[in-house]
PDB file with one MODEL, atoms N, CA, C and O in Angstrom:
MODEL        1
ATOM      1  N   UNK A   1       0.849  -1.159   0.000  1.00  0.00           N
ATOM      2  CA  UNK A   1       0.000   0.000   0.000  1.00  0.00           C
ATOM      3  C   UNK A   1       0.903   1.234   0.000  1.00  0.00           C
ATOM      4  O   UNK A   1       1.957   1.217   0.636  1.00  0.00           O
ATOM      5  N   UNK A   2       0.538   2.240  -0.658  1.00  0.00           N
ATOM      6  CA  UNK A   2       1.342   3.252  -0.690  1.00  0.00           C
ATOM      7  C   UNK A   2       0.229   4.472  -0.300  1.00  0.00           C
ATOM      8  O   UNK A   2      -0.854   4.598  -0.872  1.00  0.00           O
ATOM      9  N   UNK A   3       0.808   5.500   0.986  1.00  0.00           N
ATOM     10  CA  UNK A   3       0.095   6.597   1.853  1.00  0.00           C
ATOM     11  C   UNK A   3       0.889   7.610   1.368  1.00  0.00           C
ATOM     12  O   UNK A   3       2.117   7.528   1.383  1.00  0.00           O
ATOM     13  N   UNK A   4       0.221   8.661   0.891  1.00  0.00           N
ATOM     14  CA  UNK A   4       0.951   9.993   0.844  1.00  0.00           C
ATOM     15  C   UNK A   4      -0.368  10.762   1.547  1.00  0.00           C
ATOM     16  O   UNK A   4      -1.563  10.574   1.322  1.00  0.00           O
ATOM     17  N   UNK A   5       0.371  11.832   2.614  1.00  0.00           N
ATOM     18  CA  UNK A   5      -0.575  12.683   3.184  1.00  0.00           C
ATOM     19  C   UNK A   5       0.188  14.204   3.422  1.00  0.00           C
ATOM     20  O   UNK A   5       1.271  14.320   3.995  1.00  0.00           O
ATOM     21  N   UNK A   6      -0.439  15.102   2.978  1.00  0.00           N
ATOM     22  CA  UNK A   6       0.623  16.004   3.566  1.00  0.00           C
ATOM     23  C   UNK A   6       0.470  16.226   5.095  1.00  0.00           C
ATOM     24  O   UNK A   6      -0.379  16.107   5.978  1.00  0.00           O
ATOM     25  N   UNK A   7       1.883  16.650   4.906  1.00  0.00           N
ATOM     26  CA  UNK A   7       1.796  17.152   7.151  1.00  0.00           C
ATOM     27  C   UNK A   7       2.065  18.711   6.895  1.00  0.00           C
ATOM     28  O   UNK A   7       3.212  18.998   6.554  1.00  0.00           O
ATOM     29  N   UNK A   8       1.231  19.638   7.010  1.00  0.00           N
ATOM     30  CA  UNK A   8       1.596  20.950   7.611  1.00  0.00           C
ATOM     31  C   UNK A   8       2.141  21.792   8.589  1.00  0.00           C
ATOM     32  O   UNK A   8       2.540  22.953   8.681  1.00  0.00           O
ATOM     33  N   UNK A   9       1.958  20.333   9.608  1.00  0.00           N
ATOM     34  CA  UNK A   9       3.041  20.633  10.694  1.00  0.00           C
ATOM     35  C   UNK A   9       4.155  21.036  10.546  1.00  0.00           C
ATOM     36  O   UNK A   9       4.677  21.963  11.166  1.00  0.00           O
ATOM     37  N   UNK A  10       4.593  20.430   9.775  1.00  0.00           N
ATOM     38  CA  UNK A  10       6.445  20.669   9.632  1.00  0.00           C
ATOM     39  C   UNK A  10       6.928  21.232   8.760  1.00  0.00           C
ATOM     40  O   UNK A  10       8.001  20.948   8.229  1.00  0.00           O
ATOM     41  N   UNK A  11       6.132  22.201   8.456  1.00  0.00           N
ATOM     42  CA  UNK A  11       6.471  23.389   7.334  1.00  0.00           C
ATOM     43  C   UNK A  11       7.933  24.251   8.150  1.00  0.00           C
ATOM     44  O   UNK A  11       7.913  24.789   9.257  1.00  0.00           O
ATOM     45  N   UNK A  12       9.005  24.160   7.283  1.00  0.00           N
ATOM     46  CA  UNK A  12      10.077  25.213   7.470  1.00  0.00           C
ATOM     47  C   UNK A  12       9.942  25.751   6.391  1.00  0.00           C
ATOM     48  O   UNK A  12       9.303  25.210   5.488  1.00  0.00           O
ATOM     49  N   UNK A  13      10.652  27.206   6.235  1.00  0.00           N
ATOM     50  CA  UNK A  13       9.905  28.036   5.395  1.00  0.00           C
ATOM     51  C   UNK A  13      12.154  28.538   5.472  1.00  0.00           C
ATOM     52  O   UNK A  13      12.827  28.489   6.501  1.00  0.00           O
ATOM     53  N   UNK A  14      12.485  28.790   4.585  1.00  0.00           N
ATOM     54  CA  UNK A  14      13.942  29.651   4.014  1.00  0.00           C
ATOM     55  C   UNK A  14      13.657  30.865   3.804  1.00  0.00           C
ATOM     56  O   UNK A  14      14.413  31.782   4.125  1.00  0.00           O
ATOM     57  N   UNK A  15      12.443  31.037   3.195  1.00  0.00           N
ATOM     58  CA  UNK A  15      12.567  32.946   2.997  1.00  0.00           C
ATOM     59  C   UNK A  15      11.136  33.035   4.006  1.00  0.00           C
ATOM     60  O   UNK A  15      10.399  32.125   4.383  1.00  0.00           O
ATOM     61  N   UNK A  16      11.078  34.530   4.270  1.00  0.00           N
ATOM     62  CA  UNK A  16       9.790  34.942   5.140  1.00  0.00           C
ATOM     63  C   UNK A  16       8.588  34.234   4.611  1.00  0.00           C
ATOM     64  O   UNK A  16       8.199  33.957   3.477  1.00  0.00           O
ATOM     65  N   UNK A  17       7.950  33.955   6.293  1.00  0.00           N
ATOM     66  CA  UNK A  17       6.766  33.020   5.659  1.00  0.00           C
ATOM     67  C   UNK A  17       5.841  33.976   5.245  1.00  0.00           C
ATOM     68  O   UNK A  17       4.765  33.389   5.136  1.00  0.00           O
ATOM     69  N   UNK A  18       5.729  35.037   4.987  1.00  0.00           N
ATOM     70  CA  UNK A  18       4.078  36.130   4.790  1.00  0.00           C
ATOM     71  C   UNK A  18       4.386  35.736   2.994  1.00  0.00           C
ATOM     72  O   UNK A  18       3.524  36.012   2.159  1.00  0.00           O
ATOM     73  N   UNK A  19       5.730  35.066   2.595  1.00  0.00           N
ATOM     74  CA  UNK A  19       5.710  35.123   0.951  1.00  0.00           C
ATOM     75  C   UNK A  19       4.732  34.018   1.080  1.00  0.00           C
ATOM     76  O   UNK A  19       3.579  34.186   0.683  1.00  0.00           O
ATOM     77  N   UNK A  20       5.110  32.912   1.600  1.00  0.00           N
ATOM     78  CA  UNK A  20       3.870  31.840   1.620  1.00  0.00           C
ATOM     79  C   UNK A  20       2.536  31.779   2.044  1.00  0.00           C
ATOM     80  O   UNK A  20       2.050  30.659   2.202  1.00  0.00           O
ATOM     81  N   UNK A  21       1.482  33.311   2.376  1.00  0.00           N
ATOM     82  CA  UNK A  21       0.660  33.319   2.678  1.00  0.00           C
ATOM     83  C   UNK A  21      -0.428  32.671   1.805  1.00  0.00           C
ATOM     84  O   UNK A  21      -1.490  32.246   2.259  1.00  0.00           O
ATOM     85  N   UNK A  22      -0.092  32.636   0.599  1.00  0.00           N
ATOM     86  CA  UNK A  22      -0.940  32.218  -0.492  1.00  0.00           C
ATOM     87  C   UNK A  22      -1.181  30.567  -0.827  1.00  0.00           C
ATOM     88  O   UNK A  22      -1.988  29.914  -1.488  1.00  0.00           O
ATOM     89  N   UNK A  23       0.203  30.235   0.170  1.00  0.00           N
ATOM     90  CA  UNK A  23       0.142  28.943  -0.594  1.00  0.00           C
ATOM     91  C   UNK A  23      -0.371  28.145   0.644  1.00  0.00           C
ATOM     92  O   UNK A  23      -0.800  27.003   0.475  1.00  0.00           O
ATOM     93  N   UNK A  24      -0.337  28.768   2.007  1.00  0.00           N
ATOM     94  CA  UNK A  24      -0.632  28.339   3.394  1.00  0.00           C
ATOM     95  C   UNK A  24      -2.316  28.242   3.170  1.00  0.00           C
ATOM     96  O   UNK A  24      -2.875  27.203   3.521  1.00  0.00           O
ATOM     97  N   UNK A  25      -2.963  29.148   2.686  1.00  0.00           N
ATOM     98  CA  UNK A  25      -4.464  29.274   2.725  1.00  0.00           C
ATOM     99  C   UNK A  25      -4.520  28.282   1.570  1.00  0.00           C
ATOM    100  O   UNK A  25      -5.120  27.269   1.931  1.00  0.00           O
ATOM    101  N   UNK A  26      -4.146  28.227   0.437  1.00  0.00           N
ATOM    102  CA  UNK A  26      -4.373  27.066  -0.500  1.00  0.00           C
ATOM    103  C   UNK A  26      -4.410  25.659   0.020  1.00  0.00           C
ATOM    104  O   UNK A  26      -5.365  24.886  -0.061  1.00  0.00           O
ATOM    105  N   UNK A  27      -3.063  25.403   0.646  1.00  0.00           N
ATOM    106  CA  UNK A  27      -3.131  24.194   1.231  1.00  0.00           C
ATOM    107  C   UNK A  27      -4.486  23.580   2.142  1.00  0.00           C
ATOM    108  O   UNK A  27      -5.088  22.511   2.036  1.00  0.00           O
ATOM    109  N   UNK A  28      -4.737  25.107   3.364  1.00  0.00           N
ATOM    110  CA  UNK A  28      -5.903  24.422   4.022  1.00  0.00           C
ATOM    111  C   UNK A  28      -6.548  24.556   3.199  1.00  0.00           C
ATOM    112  O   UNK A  28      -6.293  23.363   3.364  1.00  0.00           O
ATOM    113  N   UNK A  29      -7.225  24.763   2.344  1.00  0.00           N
ATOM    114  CA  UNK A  29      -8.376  24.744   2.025  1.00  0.00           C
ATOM    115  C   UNK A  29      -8.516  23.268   0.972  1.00  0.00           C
ATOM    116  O   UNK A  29      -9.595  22.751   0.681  1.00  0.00           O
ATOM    117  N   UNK A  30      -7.502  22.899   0.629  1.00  0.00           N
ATOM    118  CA  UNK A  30      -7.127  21.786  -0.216  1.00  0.00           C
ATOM    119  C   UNK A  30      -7.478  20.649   0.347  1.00  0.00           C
ATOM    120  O   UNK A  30      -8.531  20.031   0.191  1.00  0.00           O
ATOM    121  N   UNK A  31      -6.429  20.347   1.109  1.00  0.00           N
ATOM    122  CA  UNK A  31      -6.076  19.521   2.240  1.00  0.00           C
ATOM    123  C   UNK A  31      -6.813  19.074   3.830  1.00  0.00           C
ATOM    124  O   UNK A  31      -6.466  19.003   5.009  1.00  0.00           O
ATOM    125  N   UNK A  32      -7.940  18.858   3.056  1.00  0.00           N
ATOM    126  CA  UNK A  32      -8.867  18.762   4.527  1.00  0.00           C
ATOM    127  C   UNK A  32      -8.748  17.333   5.227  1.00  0.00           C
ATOM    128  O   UNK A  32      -8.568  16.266   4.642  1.00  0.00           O
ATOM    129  N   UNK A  33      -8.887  17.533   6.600  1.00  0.00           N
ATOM    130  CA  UNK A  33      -8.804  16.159   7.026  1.00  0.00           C
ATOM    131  C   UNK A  33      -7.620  16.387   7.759  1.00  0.00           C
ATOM    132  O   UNK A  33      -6.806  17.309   7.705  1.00  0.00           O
ATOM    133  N   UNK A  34      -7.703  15.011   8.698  1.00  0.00           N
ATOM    134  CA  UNK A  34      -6.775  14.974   9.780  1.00  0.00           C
ATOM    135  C   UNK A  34      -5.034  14.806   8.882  1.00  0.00           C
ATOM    136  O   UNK A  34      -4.806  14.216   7.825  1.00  0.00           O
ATOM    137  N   UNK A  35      -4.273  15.393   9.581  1.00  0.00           N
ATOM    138  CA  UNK A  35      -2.799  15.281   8.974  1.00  0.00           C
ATOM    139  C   UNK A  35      -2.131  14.461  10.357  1.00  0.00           C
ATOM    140  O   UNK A  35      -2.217  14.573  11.580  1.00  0.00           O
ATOM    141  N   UNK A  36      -1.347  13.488   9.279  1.00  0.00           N
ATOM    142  CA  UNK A  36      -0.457  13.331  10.686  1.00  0.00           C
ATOM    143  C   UNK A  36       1.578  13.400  10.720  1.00  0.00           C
ATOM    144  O   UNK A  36       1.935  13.088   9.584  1.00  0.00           O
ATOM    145  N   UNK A  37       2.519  13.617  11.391  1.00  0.00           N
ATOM    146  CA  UNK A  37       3.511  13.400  11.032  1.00  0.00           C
ATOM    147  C   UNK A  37       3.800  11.652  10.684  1.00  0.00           C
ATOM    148  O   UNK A  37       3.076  10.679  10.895  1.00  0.00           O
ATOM    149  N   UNK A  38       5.277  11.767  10.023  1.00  0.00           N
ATOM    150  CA  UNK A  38       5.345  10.095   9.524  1.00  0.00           C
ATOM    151  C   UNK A  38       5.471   9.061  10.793  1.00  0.00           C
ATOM    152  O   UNK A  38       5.443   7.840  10.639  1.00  0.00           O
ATOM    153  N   UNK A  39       5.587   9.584  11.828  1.00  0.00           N
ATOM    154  CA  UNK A  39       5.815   8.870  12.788  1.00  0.00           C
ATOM    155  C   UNK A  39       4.511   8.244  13.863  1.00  0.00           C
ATOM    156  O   UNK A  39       4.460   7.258  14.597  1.00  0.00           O
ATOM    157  N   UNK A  40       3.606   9.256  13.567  1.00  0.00           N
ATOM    158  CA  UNK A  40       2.171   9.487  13.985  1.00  0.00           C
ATOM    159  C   UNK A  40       1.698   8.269  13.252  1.00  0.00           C
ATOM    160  O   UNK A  40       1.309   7.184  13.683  1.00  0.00           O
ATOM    161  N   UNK A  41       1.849   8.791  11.862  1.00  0.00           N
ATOM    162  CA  UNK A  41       1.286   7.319  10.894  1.00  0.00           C
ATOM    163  C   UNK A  41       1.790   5.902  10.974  1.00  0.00           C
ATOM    164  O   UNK A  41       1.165   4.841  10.972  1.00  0.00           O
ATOM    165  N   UNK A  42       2.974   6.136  11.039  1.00  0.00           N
ATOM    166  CA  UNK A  42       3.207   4.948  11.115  1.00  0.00           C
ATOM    167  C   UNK A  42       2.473   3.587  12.455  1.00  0.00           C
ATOM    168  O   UNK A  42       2.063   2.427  12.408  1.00  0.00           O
ATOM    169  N   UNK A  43       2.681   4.735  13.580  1.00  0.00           N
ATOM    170  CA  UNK A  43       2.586   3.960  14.464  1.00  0.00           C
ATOM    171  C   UNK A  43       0.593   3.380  14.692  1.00  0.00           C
ATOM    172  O   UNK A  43      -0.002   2.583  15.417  1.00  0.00           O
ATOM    173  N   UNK A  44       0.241   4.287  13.671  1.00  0.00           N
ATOM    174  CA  UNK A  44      -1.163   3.569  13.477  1.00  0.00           C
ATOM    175  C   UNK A  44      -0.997   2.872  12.442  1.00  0.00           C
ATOM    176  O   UNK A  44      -1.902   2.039  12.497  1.00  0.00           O
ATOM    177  N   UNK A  45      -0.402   2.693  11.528  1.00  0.00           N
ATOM    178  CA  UNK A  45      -0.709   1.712  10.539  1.00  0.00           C
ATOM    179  C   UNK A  45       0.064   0.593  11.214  1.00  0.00           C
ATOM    180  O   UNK A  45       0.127  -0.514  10.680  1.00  0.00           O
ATOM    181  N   UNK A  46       0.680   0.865  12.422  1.00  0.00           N
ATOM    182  CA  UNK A  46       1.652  -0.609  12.908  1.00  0.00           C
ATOM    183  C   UNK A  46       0.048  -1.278  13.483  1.00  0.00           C
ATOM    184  O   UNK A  46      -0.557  -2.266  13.065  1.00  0.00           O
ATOM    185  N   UNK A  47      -0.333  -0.280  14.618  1.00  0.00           N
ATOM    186  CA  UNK A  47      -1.600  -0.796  15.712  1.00  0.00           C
ATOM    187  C   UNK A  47      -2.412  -1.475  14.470  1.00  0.00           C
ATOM    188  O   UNK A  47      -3.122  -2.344  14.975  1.00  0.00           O
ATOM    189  N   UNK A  48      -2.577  -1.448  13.270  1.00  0.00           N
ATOM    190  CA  UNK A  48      -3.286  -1.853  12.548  1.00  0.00           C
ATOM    191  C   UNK A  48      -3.268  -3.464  11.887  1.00  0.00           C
ATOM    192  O   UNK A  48      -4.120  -4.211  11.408  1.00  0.00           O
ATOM    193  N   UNK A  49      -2.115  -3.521  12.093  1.00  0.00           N
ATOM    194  CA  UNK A  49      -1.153  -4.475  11.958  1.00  0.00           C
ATOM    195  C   UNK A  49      -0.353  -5.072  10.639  1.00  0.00           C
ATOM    196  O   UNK A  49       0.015  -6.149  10.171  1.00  0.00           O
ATOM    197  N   UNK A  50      -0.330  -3.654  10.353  1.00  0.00           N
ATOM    198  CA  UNK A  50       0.873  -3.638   8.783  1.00  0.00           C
ATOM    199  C   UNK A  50       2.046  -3.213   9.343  1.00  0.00           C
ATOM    200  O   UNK A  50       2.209  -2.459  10.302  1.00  0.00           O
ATOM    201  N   UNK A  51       3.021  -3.890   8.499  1.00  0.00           N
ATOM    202  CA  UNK A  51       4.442  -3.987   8.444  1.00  0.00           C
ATOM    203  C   UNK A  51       4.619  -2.638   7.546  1.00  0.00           C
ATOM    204  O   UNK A  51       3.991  -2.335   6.531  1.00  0.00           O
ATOM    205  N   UNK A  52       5.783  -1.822   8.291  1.00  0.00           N
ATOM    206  CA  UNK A  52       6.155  -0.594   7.391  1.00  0.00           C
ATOM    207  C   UNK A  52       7.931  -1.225   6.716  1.00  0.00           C
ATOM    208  O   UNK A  52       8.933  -1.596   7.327  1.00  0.00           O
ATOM    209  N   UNK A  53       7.648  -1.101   5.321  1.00  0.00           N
ATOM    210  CA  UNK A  53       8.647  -1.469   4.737  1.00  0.00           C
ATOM    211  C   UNK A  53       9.401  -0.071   4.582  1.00  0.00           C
ATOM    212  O   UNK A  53      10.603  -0.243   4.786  1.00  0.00           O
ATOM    213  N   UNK A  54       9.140   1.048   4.335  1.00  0.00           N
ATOM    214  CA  UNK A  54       9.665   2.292   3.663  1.00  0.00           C
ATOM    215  C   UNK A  54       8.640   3.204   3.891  1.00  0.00           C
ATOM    216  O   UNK A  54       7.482   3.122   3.482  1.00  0.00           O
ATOM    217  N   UNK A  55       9.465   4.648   5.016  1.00  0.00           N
ATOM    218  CA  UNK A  55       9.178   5.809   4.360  1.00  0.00           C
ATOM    219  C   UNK A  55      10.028   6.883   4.267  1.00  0.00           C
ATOM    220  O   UNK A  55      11.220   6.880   4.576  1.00  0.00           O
ATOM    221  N   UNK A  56       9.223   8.040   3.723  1.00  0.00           N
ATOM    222  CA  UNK A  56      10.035   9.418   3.402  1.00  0.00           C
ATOM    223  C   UNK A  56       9.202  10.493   3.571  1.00  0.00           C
ATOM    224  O   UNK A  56       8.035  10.146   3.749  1.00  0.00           O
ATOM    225  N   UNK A  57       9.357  11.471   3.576  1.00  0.00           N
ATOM    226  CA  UNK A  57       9.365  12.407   3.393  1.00  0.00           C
ATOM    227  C   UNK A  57       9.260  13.475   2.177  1.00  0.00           C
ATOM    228  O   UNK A  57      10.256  14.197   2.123  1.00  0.00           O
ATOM    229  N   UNK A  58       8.403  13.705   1.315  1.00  0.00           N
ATOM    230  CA  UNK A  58       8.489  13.944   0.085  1.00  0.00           C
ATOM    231  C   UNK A  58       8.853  15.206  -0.810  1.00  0.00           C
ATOM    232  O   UNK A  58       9.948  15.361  -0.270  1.00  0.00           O
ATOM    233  N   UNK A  59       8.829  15.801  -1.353  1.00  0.00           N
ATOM    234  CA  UNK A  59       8.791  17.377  -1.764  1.00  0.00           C
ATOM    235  C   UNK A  59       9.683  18.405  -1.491  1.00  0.00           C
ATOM    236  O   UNK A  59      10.280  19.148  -2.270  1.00  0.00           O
ATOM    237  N   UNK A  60       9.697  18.329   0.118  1.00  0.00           N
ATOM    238  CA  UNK A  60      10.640  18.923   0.604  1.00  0.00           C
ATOM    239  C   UNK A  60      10.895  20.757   0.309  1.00  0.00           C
ATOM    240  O   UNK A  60       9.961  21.476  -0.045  1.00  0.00           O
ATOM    241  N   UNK A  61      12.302  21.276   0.532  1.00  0.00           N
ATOM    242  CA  UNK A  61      12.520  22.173   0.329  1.00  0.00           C
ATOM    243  C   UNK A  61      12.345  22.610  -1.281  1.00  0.00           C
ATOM    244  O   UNK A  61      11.927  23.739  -1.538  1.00  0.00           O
ATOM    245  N   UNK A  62      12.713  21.582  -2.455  1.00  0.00           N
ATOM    246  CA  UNK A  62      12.909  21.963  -3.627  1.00  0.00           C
ATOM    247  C   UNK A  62      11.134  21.932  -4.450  1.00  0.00           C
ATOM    248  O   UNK A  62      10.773  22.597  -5.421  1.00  0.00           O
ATOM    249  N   UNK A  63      10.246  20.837  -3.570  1.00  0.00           N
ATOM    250  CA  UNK A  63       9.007  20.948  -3.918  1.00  0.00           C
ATOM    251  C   UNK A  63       8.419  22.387  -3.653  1.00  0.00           C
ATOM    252  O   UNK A  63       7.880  22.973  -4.592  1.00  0.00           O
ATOM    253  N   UNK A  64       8.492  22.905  -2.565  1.00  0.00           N
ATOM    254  CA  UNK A  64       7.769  23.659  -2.066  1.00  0.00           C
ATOM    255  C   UNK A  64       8.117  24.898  -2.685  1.00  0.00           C
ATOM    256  O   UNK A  64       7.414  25.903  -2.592  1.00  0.00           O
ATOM    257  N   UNK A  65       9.431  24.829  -3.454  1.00  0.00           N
ATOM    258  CA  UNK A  65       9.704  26.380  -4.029  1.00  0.00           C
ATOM    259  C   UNK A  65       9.733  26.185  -5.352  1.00  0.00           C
ATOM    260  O   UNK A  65      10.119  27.080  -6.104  1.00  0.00           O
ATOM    261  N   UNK A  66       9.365  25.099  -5.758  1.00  0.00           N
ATOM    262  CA  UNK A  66       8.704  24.990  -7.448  1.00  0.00           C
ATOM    263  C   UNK A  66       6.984  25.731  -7.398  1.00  0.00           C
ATOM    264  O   UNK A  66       6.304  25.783  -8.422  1.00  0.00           O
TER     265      UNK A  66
ENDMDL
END
């Protein structure tokens, strides 16, 4: 199974965040629903009782400034 969710939590931002005001309101409004970090998830998809083979982290710094 493959999970992609974004986490908004862990937004670091390199230049001032007021440049990202546009993309902060986009996101919520996009992105509804509970977010969790990868560690959050994981540990429910363990209680669930799946095996985590691989994760990451996606997009990152170079996503977010495309």
């Amino acid at each position: 199974m493959y999970v992609a969710m974004p986490c908004e939590t862990i937004h670091r931002f390199l230049f001032p965040r007021r440049w990202f005001d546009k993309y902060i309101q986009w996101t919520a409004g996009e992105h509804i629903g509970d977010q969790y970090t990868c560690e959050e998830l994981m540990a429910i998809l363990r209680s669930l009782g799946l095996t985590i083979v691989r994760t990451q982290y996606t997009l990152g710094f170079w996503g977010k400034l495309a």
